[in-house]
C-alpha positions in Angstrom: 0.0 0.0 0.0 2.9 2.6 0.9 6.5 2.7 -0.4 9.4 4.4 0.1 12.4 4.6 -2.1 15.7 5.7 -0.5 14.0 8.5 1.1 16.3 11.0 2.3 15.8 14.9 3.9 18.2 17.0 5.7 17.5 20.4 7.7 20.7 22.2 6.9 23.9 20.1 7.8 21.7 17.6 9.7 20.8 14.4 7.6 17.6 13.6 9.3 16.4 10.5 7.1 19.1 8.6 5.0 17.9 6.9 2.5 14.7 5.0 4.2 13.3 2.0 1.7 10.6 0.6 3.8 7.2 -1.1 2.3 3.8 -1.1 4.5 1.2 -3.3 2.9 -2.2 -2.9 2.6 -4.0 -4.3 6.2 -1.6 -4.4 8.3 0.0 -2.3 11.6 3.5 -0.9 11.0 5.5 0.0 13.4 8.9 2.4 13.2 10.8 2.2 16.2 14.0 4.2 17.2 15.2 7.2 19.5 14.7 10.4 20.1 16.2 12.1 16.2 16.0 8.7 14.5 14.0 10.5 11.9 10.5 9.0 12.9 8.6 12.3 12.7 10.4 13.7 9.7 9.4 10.4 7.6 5.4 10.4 8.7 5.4 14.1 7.9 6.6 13.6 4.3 4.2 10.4 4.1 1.6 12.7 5.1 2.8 15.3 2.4 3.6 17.9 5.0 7.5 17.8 4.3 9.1 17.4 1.2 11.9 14.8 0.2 15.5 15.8 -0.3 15.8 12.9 -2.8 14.0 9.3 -3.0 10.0 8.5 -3.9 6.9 7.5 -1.6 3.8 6.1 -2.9 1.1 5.0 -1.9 -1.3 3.2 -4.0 1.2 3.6 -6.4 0.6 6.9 -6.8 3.3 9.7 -5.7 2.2 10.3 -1.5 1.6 14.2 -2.8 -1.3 13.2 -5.2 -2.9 11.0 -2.4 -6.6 12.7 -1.7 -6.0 13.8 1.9 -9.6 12.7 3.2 -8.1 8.7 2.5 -5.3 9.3 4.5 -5.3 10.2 8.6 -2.9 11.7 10.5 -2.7 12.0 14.2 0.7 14.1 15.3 3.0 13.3 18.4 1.6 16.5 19.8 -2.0 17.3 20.5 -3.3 19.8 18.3 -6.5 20.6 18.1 -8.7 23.3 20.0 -8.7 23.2 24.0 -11.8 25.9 24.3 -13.9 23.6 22.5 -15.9 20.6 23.3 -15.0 17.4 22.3 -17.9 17.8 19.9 -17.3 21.2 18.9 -13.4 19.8 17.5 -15.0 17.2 15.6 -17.8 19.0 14.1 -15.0 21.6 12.7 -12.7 18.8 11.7 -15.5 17.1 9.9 -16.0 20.8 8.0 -12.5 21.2 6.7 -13.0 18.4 5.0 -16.8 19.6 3.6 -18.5 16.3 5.2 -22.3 17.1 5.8 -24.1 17.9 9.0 -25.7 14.1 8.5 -22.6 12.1 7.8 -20.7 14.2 10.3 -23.4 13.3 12.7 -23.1 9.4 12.2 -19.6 9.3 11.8 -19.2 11.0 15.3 -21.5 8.7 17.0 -19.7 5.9 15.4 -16.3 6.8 16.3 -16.8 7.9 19.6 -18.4 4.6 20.5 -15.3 2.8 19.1 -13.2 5.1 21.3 -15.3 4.9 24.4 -15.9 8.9 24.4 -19.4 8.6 24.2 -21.0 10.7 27.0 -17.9 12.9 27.1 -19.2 14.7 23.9 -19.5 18.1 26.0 -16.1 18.0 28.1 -13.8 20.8 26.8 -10.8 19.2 25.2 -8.2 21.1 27.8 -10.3 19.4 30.9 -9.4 15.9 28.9 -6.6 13.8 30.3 -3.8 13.3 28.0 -5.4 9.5 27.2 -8.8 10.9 26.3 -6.9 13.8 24.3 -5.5 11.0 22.1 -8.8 9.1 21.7 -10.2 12.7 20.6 -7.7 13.2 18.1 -7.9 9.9 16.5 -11.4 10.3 16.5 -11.4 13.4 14.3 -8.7 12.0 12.1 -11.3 8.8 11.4 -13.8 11.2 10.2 -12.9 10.6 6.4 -12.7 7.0 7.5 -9.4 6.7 5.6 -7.9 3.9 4.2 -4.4 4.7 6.3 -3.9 5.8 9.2 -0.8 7.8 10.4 -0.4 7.9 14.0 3.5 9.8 15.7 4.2 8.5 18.6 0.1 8.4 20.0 0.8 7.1 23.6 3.6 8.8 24.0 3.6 10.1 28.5 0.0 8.4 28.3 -0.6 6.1 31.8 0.1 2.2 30.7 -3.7 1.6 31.3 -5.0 4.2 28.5 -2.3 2.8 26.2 -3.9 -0.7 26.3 -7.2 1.0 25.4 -5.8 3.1 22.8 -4.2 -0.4 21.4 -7.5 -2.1 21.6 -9.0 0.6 19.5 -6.2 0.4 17.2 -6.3 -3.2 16.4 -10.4 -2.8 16.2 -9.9 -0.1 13.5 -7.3 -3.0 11.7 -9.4 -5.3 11.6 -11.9 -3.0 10.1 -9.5 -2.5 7.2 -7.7 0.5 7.8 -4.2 0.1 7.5 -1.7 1.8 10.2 1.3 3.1 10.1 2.8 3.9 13.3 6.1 5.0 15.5 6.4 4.5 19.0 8.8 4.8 21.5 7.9 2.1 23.5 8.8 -2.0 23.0 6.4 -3.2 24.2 3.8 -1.7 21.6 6.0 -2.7 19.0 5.9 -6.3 20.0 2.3 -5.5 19.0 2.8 -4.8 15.3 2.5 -6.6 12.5 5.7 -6.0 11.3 8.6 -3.5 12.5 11.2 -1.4 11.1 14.1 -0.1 13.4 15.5 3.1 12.4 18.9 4.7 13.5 20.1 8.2 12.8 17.6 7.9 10.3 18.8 4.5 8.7 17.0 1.5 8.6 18.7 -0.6 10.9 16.2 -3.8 10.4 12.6 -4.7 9.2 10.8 -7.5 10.2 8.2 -9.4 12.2 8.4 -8.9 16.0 9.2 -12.9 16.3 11.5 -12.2 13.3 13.4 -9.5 14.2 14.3 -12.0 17.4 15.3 -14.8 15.1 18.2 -12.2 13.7 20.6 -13.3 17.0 22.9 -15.9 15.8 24.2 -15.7 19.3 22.6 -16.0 22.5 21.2 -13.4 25.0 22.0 -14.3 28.9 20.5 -12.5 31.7 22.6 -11.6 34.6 21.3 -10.4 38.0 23.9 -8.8 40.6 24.6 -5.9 42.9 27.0 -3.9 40.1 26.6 -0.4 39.4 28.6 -0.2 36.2 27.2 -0.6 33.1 30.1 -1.6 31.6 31.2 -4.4 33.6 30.9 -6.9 31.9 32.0 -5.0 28.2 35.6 -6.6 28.6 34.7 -9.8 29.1 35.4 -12.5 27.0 32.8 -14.0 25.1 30.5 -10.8 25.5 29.4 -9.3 22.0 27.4 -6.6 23.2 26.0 -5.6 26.6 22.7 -3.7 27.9 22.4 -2.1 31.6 18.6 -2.0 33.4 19.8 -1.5 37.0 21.1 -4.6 39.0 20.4 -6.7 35.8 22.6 -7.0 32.7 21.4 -8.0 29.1 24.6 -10.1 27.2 24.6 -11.1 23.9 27.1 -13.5 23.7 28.8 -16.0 21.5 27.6 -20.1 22.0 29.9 -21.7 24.2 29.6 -25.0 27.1 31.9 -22.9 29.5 30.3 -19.4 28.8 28.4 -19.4 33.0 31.8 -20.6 34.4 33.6 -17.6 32.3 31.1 -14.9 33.3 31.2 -15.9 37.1 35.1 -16.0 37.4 35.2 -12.8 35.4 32.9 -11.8 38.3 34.8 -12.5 40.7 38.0 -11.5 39.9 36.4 -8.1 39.4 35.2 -8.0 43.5 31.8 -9.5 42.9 31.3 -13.5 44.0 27.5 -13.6 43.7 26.1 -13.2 40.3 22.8 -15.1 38.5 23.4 -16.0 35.4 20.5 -17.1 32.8 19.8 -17.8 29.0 17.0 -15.9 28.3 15.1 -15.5 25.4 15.3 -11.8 23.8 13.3 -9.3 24.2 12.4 -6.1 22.0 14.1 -4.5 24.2 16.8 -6.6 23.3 16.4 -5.9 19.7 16.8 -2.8 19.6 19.4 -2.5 22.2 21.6 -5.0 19.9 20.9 -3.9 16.8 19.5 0.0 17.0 22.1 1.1 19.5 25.2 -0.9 19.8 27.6 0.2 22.5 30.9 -1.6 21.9 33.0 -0.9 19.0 34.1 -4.7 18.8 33.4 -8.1 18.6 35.0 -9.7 21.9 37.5 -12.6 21.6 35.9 -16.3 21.0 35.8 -18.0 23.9 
């Protein structure tokens, strides 16, 4: 449904999206996933035709993404933007004008929508005494007006409380399996372990693209879990064996290469660093993991074989 073709756009000496090739077909929920300045935002905007490309093509439809009729195509932005003195009606009704829908069709098309986002009741709340979960629900609910065949969505749960982000999810996968396809970024992993497929973007590279289950299958080596009382969170960068490490706080992500003697390594290299008492698990990897590994590598080398 949506193509892009080495897609690149810099904002002065700042190369924001480097040559992003990513495909999105038609039905199902893409994710992008990446940092802060990965070049999320920048891509959906020029998707959306708010941004022009530096160099490269998107389609969608087959058709360039600037010749796309905007009332097939929704887009909800990272950061709330509609009117905070008006009802949650009020915002609709004038969304639903800009884009010339009649007083009838508007009128169905609200009650629709805000059933499917559980704002029904709420249709006289001004939008500023909305919290930030039901501010989202509100905006995806205008963008649905044109019921378009994409959907657009930056970063939509982004400081939302974990309980509205389920919701918002549920409502997400509802609209999917209603037809619309999605295209979405988010900051967190455990959304993306919700998507259909994922792309994970770098410095505005495409690092990798694949199914959550197949992004995991990408680790030739092994992930172990180590719980201990260490502080640094590069303890463990020089020790043999360890390929890459990732810190959470007491508990250290490895990815390591295969190896029979790999647990008796890890705890004499424990050890003989001042710490005795170390846990040490396979586990299998996370999204986290992912894009720990393969989005933000940390050390410039491949340690030694073991």
């Amino acid at each position: 449904m949506l193509s892009s073709d080495r897609v690149s756009k810099s904002f002065g000496t700042t190369l924001a999206v480097d040559e992003l090739s990513i495909q999105v077909n038609k039905g199902e929920i893409f994710g992008l996933v990446g940092p802060d300045g990965a070049g999320k935002t920048t891509f959906l905007r020029m998707v959306c035709n708010l941004l022009d490309a530096d160099a490269g093509t998107i389609t969608i439809h087959d058709s360039p993404a600037s010749r796309f009729p905007r009332e097939r195509l929704g887009y909800m932005p990272q950061k709330f933007s509609l009117y905070g003195d008006l009802t949650i009606s009020e915002n609709i009704n004038f969304f639903a004008s800009l884009h010339s829908l009649d007083k009838k069709i508007t009128r169905q098309r609200s009650e629709q929508m805000l059933q499917i986002t559980g704002l029904t009741g709420f249709e006289d709340r001004l939008a500023d005494n909305l919290s930030g979960g039901m501010k989202q629900k509100l905006a995806l609910t205008s963008a649905l007006m044109t019921r378009p065949e994409l959907m657009v969505l930056d970063e939509p749960t982004y400081g939302v409380d974990p309980e509205s982000r389920k919701e918002f999810w549920q409502i997400l996968y509802r609209l999917n399996e209603s037809g619309i396809t999605i295209l979405i970024s988010t900051p967190y992993m455990d959304e993306a372990e919700l998507c259909h497929r994922v792309a994970l973007i770098n410095s505005g590279k495409l690092v990798a693209c694949e199914s959550p289950a197949g992004l995991k299958k990408l680790f030739a080596q092994r992930v172990v879990e180590i719980r201990a009382d260490i502080f640094d969170p590069y303890f463990f960068d020089s020790c043999p064996g360890v390929i890459d490490s990732s810190y959470y706080s007491r508990r250290f992500h490895l990815l390591v290469n295969n190896s029979e003697q790999l647990f008796t390594i890890l705890k004499k290299y424990s050890l003989d660093n001042g710490f005795p008492d170390i846990k040490v698990n396979y586990i299998s990897p996370s999204m986290e993991d992912v894009f720990a590994f393969l989005a933000e590598p940390r050390l410039p080398r491949q340690a030694d074989d073991i």
